[in-house]
N, C-alpha and C positions, 0 to 999 in steps of 0.2 A: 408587568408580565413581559418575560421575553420574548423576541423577536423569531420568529420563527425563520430560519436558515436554510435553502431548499439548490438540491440540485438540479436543474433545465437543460434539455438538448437544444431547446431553441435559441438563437441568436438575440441577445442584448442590447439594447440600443434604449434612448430614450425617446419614449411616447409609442413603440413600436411592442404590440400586443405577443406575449410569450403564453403559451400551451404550459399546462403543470402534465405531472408523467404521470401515468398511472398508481392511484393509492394516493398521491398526496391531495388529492380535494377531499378525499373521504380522512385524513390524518389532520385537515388544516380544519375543516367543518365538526367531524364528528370527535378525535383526540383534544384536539389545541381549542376549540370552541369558537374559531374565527368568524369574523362574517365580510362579506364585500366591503371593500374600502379599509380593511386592515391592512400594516406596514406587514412586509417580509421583505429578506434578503434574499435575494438568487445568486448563481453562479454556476459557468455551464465551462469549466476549464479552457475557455478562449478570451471573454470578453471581462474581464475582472468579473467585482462583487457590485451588486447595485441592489439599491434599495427601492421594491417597486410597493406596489399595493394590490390587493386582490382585486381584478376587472371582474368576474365571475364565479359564482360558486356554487355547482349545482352536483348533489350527491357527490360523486366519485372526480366530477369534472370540474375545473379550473382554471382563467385564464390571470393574467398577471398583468401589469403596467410597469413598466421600469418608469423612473422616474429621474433617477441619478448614481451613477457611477460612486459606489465606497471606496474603491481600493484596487488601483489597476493589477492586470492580472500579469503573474509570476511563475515562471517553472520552479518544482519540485526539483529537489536537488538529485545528482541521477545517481542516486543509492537505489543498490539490487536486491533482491532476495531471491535464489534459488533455494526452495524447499521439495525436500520429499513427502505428497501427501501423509498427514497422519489424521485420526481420528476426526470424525465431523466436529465436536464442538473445539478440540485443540487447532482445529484448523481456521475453527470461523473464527477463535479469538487471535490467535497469530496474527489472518490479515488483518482486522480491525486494528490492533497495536502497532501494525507496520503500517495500513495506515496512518495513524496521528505520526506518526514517528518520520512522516514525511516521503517514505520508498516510494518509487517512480515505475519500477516493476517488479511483481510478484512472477516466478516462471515455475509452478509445479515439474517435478522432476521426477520419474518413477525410478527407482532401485531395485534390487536382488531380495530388499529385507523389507521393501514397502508392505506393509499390511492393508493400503488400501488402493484401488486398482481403477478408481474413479472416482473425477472429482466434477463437483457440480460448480461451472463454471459462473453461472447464474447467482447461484445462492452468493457466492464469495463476492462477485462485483456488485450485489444488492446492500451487502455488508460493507461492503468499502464507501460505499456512495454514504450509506448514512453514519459511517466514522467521518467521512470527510465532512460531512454535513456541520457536525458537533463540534471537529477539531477547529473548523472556520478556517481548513486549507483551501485556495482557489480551485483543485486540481481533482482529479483521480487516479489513481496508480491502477497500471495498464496488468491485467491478470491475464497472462500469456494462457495459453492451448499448455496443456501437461504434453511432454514430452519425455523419451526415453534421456537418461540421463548422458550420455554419452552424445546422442545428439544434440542436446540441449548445450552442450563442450561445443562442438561441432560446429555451432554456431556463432558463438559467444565471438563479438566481436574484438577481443582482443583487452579488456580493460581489466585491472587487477582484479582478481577474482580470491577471495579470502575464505578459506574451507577449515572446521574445527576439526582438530585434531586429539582424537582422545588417546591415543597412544602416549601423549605423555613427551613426545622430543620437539615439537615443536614451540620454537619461541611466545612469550605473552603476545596479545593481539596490538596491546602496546608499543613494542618494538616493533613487529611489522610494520606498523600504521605510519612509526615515524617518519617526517618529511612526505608523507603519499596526501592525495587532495582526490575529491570524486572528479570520474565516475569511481564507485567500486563496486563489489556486488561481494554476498555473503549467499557460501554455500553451505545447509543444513541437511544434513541426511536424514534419515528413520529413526524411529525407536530403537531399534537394534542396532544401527551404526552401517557404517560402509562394511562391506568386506574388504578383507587385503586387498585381491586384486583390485576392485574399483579403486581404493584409495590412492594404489600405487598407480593405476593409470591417470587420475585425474593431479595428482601431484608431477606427472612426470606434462601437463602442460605449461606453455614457458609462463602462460598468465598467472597464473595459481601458486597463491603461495599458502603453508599450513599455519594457522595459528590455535595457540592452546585459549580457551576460556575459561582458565583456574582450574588449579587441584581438585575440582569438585566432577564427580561427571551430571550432567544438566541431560532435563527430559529434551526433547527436539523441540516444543513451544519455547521456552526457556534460553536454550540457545539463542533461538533467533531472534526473538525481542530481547536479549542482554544483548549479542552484538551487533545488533544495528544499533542500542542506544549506544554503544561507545564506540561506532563507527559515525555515527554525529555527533559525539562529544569532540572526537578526535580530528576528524578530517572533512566531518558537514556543514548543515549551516546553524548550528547551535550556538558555535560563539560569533557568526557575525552580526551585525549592528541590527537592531527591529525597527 
């Protein structure tokens, strides 16, 4: 049976007792059918992965024992996603897929054409934690406050920022890409698309360049999880050494 794989706020150390987070005594007891003194992995995005054992297992509540360090811990590579909220389930699967797919931060983005006007900031990092959990990332990718999209620019520290272009003039994401290395970040709009004006002012920043993602037009899920995977085929950490 496999090993169950858990994310921890608390600090990792060996023989030094870790708290499980709410829901996983009741996921490791009553799901997974565990009992005290079973192997699990941890990792709390600081102290790598380690392999501890269940110290405690009562209903809902569970403590841990690390034991030994797996696999010291690593940053995520600093690939971005700005997204314009869409649909609850199109959104929770996005983050999860951005997730495995390694992004370091998700930054919701409202627009002119956003259909949806709130996002539960909760549900999504709930989501992410247990994509991390599965992918057997060390990390969690940081799911920013939604902000106005213009402010969201406003802040953006200056790192190439790559926006899909469905108008059709801008180069494959290919050629932008060439020679470029992260940080980057990928900007997805709405269902409906930018408007002119937004496009034209977010193309007129000096980070931002446009890139086309095929002759096809793609839903906004689609977008996003196609080009972040070939924004880590291209310039992540996909082809470096495991």
């Amino acid at each position: 049976m496999s090993i169950p794989r858990l994310y921890v706020e608390a600090d990792l150390s060996e023989g030094a007792e870790a708290s499980a987070l709410p829901g996983q005594g009741h996921y490791l007891g009553q799901v997974m059918r565990k009992r005290e003194g079973d192997a699990v992995l941890l990792f709390n995005g600081r102290d790598g992965e380690w392999r501890a054992r269940i110290a405690s297992l009562r209903k809902d509540r569970a403590t841990f024992l690390p034991e030994a360090r797996t696999r010291p811990q690593q940053a995520s590579p600093d690939l971005r996603l700005l997204l314009a909220p869409i649909k609850r389930d199109a959104m929770d699967w996005v983050v999860e897929k951005a997730t495995e797919l390694g992004v370091r931060l998700i930054q919701p983005v409202f627009t002119a054409r956003s259909v949806v006007g709130r996002v539960n900031g909760e549900r999504l990092a709930s989501i992410a934690r247990e994509a991390a959990e599965q992918c057997e990332r060390l990390d969690l990718p940081a799911i920013a406050r939604p902000m106005d999209l213009h402010a969201a620019l406003d802040a953006w520290d200056g790192a190439p920022l790559l926006v899909g272009d469905a108008r059709g003039k801008a180069p494959p994401l290919s050629v932008v890409l060439a020679g470029r290395s992260l940080p980057i970040g990928l900007l997805v709009g709405p269902e409906g698309g930018f408007t002119g004006p937004e496009l034209d002012a977010v193309r007129r920043r000096p980070f931002v360049s446009p890139a086309a993602l095929g002759p096809r037009i793609l839903r906004a899920e689609t977008a996003a999880v196609a080009g972040l995977a070939v924004l880590q085929a291209l310039a992540g950490d996909w082809a470096a050494p495991t």
